[in-house]
N, C-alpha and C positions, 0 to 999 in steps of 0.2 A: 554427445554434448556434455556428459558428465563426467566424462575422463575417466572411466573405468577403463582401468588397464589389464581386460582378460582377451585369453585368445577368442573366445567368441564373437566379439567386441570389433576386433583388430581385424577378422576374417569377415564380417559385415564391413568394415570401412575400405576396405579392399576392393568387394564388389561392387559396394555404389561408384567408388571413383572411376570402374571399369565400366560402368555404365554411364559417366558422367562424360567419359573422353569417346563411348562412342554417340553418345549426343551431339559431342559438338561436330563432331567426322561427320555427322548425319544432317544434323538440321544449323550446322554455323554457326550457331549460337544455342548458350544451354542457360543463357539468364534472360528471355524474352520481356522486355519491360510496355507490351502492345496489350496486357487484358485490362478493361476494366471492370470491376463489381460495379457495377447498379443495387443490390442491397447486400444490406451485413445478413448473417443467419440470423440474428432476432429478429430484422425486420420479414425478413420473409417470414418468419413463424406468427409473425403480428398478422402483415397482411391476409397471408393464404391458409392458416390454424383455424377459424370459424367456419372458412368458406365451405361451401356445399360442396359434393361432389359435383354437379353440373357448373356449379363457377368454375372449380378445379377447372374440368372439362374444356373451359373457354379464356382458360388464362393466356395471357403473353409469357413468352420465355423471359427469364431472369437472369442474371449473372452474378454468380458468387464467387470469393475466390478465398484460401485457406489453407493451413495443415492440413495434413494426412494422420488422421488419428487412429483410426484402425480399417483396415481391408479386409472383406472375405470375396473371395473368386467362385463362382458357382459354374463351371463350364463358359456358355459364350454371355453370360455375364457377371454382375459382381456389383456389390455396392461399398461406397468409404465415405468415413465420417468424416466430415469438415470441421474446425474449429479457426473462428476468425474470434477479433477483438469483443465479440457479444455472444456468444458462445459458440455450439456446434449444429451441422444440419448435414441430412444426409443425402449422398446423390446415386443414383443408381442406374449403370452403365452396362448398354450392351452392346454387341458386336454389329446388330444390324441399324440398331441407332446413330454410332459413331462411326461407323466402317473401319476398313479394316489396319488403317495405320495408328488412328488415334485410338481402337481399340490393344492394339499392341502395346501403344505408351504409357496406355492403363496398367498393362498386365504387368509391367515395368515397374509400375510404381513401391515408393516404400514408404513404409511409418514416417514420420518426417519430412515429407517432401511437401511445398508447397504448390498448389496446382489454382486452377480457378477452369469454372463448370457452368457450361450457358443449358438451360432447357426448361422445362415447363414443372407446374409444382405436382404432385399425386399423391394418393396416402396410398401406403401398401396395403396388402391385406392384413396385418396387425393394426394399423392405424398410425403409423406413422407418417408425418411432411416427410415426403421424398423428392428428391429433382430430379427426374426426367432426364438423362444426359442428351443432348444432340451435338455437344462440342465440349474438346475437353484440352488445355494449355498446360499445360507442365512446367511453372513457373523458376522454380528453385529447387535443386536436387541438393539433399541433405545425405552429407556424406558420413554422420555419425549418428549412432541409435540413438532413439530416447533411452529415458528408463522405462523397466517393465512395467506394463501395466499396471497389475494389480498390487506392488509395492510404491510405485512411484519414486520421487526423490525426497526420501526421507532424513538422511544426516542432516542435521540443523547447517550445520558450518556449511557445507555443499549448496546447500539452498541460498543460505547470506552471498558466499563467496562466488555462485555464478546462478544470479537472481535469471537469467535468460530460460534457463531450463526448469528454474522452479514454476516460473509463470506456464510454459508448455506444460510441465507432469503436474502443474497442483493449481485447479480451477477455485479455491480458495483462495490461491496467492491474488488472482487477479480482481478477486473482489475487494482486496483488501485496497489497491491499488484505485480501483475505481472510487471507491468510498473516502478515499484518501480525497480526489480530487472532486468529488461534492461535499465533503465539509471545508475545505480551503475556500469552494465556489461560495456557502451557504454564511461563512464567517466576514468573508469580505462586503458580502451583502445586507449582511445584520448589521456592521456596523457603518457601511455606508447610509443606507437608510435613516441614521441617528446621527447625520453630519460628519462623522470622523472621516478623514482624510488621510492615504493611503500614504505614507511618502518610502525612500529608498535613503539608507543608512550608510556610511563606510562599514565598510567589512575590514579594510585595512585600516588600523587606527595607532595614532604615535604614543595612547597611553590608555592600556585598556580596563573595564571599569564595569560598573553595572553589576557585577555577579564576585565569587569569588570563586576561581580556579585558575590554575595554570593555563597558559596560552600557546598555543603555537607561534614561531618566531619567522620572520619573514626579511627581505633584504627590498630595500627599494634601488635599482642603480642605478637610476639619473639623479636621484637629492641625495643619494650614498649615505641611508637610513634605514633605521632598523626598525621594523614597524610587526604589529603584533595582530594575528586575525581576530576576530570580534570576539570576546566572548558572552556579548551582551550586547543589543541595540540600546540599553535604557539613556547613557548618558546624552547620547545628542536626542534620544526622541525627546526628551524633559528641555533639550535646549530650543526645539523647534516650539516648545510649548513657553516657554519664556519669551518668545520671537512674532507672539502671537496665534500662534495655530492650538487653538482650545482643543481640539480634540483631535488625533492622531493615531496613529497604528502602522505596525509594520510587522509582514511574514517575512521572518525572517532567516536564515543560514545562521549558525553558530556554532563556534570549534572552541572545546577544550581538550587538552592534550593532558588528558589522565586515563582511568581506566576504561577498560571494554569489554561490554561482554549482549548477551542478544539484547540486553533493553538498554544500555548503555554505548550510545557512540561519540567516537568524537567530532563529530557534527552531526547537527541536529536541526531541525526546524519548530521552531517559537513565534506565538504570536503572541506583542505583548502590544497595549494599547495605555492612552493617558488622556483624563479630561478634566477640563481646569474646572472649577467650581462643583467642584464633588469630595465629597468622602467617601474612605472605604468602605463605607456602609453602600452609597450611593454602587458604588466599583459591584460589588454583592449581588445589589439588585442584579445589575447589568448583567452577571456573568451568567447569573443563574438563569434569566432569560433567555439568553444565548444557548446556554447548554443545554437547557430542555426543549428550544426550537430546533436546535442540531440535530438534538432526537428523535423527536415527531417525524423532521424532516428525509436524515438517512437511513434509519434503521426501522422509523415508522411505529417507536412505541418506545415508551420510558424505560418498560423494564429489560433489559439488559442481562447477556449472561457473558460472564468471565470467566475459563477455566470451570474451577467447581464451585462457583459464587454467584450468586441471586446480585443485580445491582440495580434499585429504585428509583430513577431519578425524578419523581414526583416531590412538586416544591409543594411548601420551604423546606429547603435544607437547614439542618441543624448548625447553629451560631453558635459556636464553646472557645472558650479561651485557652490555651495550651496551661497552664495552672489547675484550671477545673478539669483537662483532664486524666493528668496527671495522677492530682489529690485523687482521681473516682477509683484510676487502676493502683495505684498506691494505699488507697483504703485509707487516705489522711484527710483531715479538717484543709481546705484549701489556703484558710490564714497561714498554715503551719509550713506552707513553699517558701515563706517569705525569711524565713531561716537559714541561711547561707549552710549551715552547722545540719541543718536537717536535710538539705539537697543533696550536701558532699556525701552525706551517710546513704540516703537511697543510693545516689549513683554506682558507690562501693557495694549495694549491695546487689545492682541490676547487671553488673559487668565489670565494676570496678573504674578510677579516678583515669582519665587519658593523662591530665596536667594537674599538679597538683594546684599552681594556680589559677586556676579557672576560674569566671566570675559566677555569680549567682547565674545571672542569664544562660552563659551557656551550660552550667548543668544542670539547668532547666532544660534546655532546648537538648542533653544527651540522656535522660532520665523522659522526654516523651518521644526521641526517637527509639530506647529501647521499651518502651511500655506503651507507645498509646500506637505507634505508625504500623507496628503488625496487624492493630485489630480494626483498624480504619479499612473499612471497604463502603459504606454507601457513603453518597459526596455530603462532606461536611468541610464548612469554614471554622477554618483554625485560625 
């Protein structure tokens, strides 16, 4: 699945397909769509992880179904780790449990393959949840290796460019993925709760607005127009708000057609929100509420780690003015920003003038992208 092109590689994809064509010679079909799971592997480890040994003892069979994350064969039997959508659980299969054709299929089996496993729950003698094999389906034969274990898939690009395998080799990717979708859950909720109303934007728009960047260009052929994808919901959310709707929001899709790189795409998802009889200040409160419920909520705690950085999000958040803080990393009286003559001189001295005519403002706003945006890590309103 990762396209490594060694003969190792190429001699395993060999034999599964010779194993896949005599599946089908054998059983007529090699993509059975007849198992169903009854629990994920987390639920099993919720339900039957406390239980006694004598509950064990008197449980009902279960049905799980999953990858093949790693096999060991021990004579006439063997155990392999599953991993479905909520993690992994182990099932342990033997010859006189399954008998002797579905023990065969077993022995068949490879890293990769998706199977699903009916039988009862037991902890080994380590203490392990284990299941009991009594039946076992052979879902999906995977005809190409993962990556190695103990490396995983590590090239960043490989991971972006075929996100399928990074979720398989790297059980972080998929938390990122889940966490993804309870804070979109937890945001829609916050501000439904406070009246806002959810609504849906053009994507395709005749003149696009709201932000500034280049756009992608688009062709409509039935009005035989040139139309431009979003790079911004803001101009019709503010029109829906002129229309009546006090408070509104939208998660939205966004393409700009510049550069790229791991934190930079050209589309992106944005939630931007507007409510009528407020100030920024008012905007402030709300976010910050937001943002430390988010916290409590996914992660379960304010503080936070990024990389090699500590991040607090216990309110209030510090309120600074891009001038103040400027003037603090610049070491000047903040009166003293107000100098067109004194801006253009820092700027020449931080990286030097982009345009020579530039306004006050914006060499302001390029004298605290070079002095103040590197050293901004815990959340402050600017």
């Amino acid at each position: 699945m990762d396209n490594r092109d060694t003969s190792d590689d190429h001699e395993q994809i060999v034999v599964r397909r010779r194993k896949l064509a005599a599946l089908r010679e054998e059983e007529h079909t090699a993509f059975p769509n007849d198992f169903r799971p009854d629990l994920s592997a987390a639920e099993v480890h919720a339900r039957f992880g406390p239980a006694a040994d004598e509950e064990l003892a008197a449980a009902s069979e279960v049905a799980v179904a999953g990858r093949v994350m790693a096999i060991r064969h021990f004579g006439k039997a063997g155990f392999v780790t599953l991993q479905d959508r909520s993690g992994t659980i182990q099932a342990h299969l033997r010859r006189d449990g399954l008998g002797e054709h579905a023990f065969a299929r077993y022995r068949g089996l490879d890293v990769g393959d998706l199977i699903g496993v009916r039988g009862r729950p037991f902890r080994t003698r380590t203490g392990e949840l284990t299941i009991a094999a009594s039946a076992l389906a052979l879902l999906v034969k995977a005809l190409r290796p993962l990556p190695e274990k103990w490396h995983g898939l590590q090239d960043v690009e490989a991971r972006y460019r075929q996100r399928y395998v990074d979720l398989i080799a790297n059980p972080e990717s998929r938390l990122v993925f889940q966490r993804r979708t309870a804070i979109i859950r937890y945001l829609r909720d916050f501000l439904a709760a406070r009246d806002f109303l959810e609504v849906e934007t053009p994507v395709m728009q005749p003149l696009y607005g709201g932000a500034a960047a280049r756009p992608f260009v688009t062709h409509h052929n039935a009005l035989d127009l040139d139309l431009f994808l979003r790079i911004s919901p803001e101009l019709y959310l503010k029109r829906l708000v002129v229309g009546g709707f006090e408070r509104v929001f939208e998660v939205s899709r966004n393409f700009r057609n510049e550069g790229i790189d791991t934190t930079h795409f050209p589309e992106f998802t944005m939630l931007e929100f507007y409510q009528a009889y407020a100030t920024y200040h008012d905007l402030m409160d709300l976010t910050e509420e937001m943002l430390v419920g988010l916290a409590r909520e996914v992660a379960g705690t304010l503080a936070l780690r990024w990389r090699d950085m500590e991040i607090d999000l216990t309110p209030p958040w510090p309120r600074r003015t891009m001038a103040e803080l400027v003037a603090e990393r610049a070491g000047l009286a903040p009166e003293r920003l107000g100098d067109p003559a004194t801006l253009a001189a820092l700027a020449e001295r931080t990286g030097g003038l982009e345009r020579a005519d530039a306004s006050p403002g914006e060499l302001l706003g390029l004298c605290f992208e070079r002095l103040v945006e590197p050293t901004l890590v815990q959340p402050t309103f600017v």
